[in-house]
N, C-alpha and C positions, 0 to 999 in steps of 0.2 A: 504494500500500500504506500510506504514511503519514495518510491521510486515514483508510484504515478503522482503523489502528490510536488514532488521535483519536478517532475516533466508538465502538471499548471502552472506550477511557479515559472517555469522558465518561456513558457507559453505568452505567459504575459508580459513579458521583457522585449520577447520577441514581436507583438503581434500590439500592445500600445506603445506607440512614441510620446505619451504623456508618463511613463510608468518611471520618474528617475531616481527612486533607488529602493532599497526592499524593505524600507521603515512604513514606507507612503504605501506600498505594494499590500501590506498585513493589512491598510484600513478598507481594501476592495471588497462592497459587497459578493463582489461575481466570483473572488477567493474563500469568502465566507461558504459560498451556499454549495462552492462545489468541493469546498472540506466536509461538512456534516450532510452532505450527497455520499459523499464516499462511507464515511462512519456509518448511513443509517440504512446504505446498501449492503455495506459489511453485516450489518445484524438482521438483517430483509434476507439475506441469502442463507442466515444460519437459523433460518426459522423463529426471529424473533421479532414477527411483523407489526404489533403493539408499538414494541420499543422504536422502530424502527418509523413508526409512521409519525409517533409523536415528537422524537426527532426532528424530522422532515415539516411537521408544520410550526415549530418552534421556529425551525430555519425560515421559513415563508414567514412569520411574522416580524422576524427581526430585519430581513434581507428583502424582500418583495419580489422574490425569486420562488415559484413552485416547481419543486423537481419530484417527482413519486421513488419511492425509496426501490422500486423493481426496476427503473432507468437504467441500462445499461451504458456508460459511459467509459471512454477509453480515454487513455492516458494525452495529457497536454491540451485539456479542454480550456474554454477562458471563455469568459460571457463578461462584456463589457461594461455596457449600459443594459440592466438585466430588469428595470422594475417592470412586474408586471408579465417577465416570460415562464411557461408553462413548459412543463416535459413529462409528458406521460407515461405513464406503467408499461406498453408495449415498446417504448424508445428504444432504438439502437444510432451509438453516436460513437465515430470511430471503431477500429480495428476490427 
């Protein structure tokens, strides 16, 4: 999990020319929601779909980003200006 959350970070480096250095980078909503995306995927896959949803809407209320916690995403995602985008439980995003 550590590898793919390296490969958002560096996503964003890569893909905002506003992004100038990784103090500014931690206040990103779109780094927020696809950290506790992954966390509440990780517990959505190990049968801990509760945990996992409440999670994910904790994340939607703090970020205004909705990701469903069965979202399949791959590594070096970045969501910029995210309020208000949705990703559904069938999603496949990368690899």
């Amino acid at each position: 999990m550590f590898e793919t959350l390296r490969a958002d970070w560096r996503a964003i480096f890569r893909n905002d020319p506003a992004a100038r250095n990784a103090l500014e980078v931690l206040t990103y909503a779109g780094l927020h929601a696809i950290f506790w995306h992954r966390v509440a995927h990780f517990l959505w896959r190990h049968n801990l779909k509760f945990l996992a949803r409440l999670i994910s809407q904790i994340n939607r209320f703090f970020t205004g980003i909705e990701i469903h916690p069965g979202a399949k995403i791959g590594k070096g995602f970045f969501i910029d200006h995210g309020m208000g985008v949705v990703i559904g439980e069938t999603t496949e995003i990368g690899e």
